[in-house]
Steps between C-alpha positions, in 0.01 A plus 500: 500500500839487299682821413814607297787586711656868414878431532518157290138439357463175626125414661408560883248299667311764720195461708259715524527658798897598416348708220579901565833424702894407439607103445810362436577334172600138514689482238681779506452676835412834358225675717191501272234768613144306440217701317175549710176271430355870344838499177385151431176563425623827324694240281309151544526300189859629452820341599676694681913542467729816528784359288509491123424798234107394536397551851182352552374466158532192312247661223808734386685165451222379315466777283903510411498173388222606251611732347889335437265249352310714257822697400673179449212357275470882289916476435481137336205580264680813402788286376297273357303812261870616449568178256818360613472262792664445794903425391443603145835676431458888362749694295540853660782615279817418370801661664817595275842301573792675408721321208831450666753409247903471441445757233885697455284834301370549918856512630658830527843515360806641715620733204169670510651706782820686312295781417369566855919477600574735230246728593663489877874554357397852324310610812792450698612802320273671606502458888624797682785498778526659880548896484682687713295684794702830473662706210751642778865410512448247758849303618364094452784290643487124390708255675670228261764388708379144590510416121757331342726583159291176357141655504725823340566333202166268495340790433127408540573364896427740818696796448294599198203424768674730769587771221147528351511438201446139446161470328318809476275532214250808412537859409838663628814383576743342784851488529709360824162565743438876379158485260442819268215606274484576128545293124878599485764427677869505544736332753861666555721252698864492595731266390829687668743278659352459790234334350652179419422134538193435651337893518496538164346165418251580709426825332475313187272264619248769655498678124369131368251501769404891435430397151267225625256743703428744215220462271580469171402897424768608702787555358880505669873614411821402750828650559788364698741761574886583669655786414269461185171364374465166346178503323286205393623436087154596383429848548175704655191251644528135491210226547477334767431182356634553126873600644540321793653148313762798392566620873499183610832456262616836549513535865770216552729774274464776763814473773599691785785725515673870530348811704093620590356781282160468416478834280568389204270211569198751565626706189401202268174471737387846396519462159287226485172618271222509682649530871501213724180493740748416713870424581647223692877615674689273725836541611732290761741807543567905515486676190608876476301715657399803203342192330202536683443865416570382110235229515260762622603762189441196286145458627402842509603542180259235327150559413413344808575369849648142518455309830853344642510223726832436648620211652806467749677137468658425792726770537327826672781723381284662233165491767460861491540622156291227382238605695550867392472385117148315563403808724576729210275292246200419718644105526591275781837350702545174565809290664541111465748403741721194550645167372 
């Protein structure tokens, strides 16, 4: 009697009597458990295996192979009724190349982009600079003293960085670090004695860089001032843009020299028609002392309140009647210190 081993499906010659017990397989040594005589009549006529996805039935195999058949005969006389046959090429649709050409009327020309720069130079107008976190008269001390007379008289190089100024576009103005609000506005600085050389060619060069941060419908006036005012040649509020070619050739005119009294300076400030917004006053020295209580008749006496910022320039002397002056009009100290 010849049976299929379980572990490697290879046939066992069994006798009849080993039928219904354990054998070893020959070929493979797996322990094969032997049906009894009763499972092979059960399944006589079958062969019997317990490997492979068709245990004991051959007829499933039988009846697989079929039916592949029949499909396989249906699918070629479809083609056949379909008209083409087999390797006849069929157009399923054309697909669109795209035309790819030298042609210049496709290239995009550089100068298209002027207008989108000179859009960007009038919005630069437009963008608005730090503000001040208090209105109080604050002390601010800024520390030039690593800077050397060079970057004074460059101008656009780190002390205009250190001082503020350097820059600042938008609504408002800024003038050696201190920023003020308004459209109008008027800077009061000392060209005494003591202001020669390199301080006053500084100042000069932060009332260039003032100019720069104000939008073009502000509007600005400046007096230099010893023991009287020097006032810019053309009288009440100048452009920003329009005048500055004529400060630019007017400011090298303005020396230093004789005593520190800004009255007469603020005089010519308060006459100005509308008011300033605001005022601008630096000093590097004292100045009498009653000036500060004139400055504040002068102000009351207008049809409004104008905002003074003063500025100390190296020389504290004046510290405390500064600040009483931007006390008095609601405007703010500041002191830039050192060389």
């Amino acid at each position: 009697m010849r049976l299929n081993c379980f572990h490697c499906g290879e046939r066992l010659q069994v006798a009849p009597e080993q039928l219904g017990t354990e054998v070893a397989c020959p070929h493979c040594n797996g322990i094969v458990a032997l049906p009894s005589a009763d499972q092979l009549e059960e399944n006589e006529g079958s062969f019997f295996s317990l490997r492979g996805p068709f245990k004991n039935s051959v007829s499933g195999m039988v009846s697989m192979m079929i039916h592949m058949s029949l499909m396989l005969i249906l699918a070629l006389i479809s083609c056949e009724r379909g008209g083409h046959g087999i390797g006849d090429e069929v157009l399923i649709g054309e697909i669109a190349s795209p035309q790819l050409n030298n042609n210049q009327e496709n290239e995009l020309d550089a100068s298209d982009t002027n207008d989108v720069k000179g859009d960007a130079d009038e919005t630069m107008d437009e963008i608005a600079p730090p503000t001040e976190n208090s209105d109080t008269a604050d002390q601010l001390n800024v520390n030039i003293a690593s800077l050397s007379a060079g970057a004074l008289s460059g101008g656009s190089g780190e002390i205009g960085k250190i001082a503020g100024s350097s820059g600042t576009l938008g609504e408002g103005a800024s003038f050696m670090g201190m920023h003020a609000k308004g459209s109008r506005f008027c800077i009061i600085a000392d060209r005494s004695g003591s202001m020669d050389g390199e301080k006053l060619n500084f100042v000069k060069q932060e009332i260039l860089e003032t100019l720069t941060s104000l939008k073009t419908t502000s509007r600005f006036q400046l007096i230099f001032f010893n023991f009287r005012a020097l006032q810019f040649p053309k009288p009440n509020w100048r452009h920003p843009r329009k005048d500055r070619p004529g400060v630019e050739n007017w400011l090298p005119t303005v020396t230093s020299g004789g005593g520190t009294d800004p009255l007469p300076a603020f005089q010519a400030a308060f006459k100005l028609k509308p008011l300033p917004d605001a005022i601008f006053f630096m000093t590097d020295g004292l100045f009498p002392s009653g000036v500060v209580d004139e400055i504040a008749r002068l102000n009351k006496a207008g049809e409004k309140r104008v905002r003074i910022h003063t500025i100390s320039f190296m020389n504290r002397e004046s510290e405390s009647l500064l600040k009483r002056i931007a006390k008095d009009s609601g405007g703010k100290y500041r002191h830039v210190s050192g060389f």
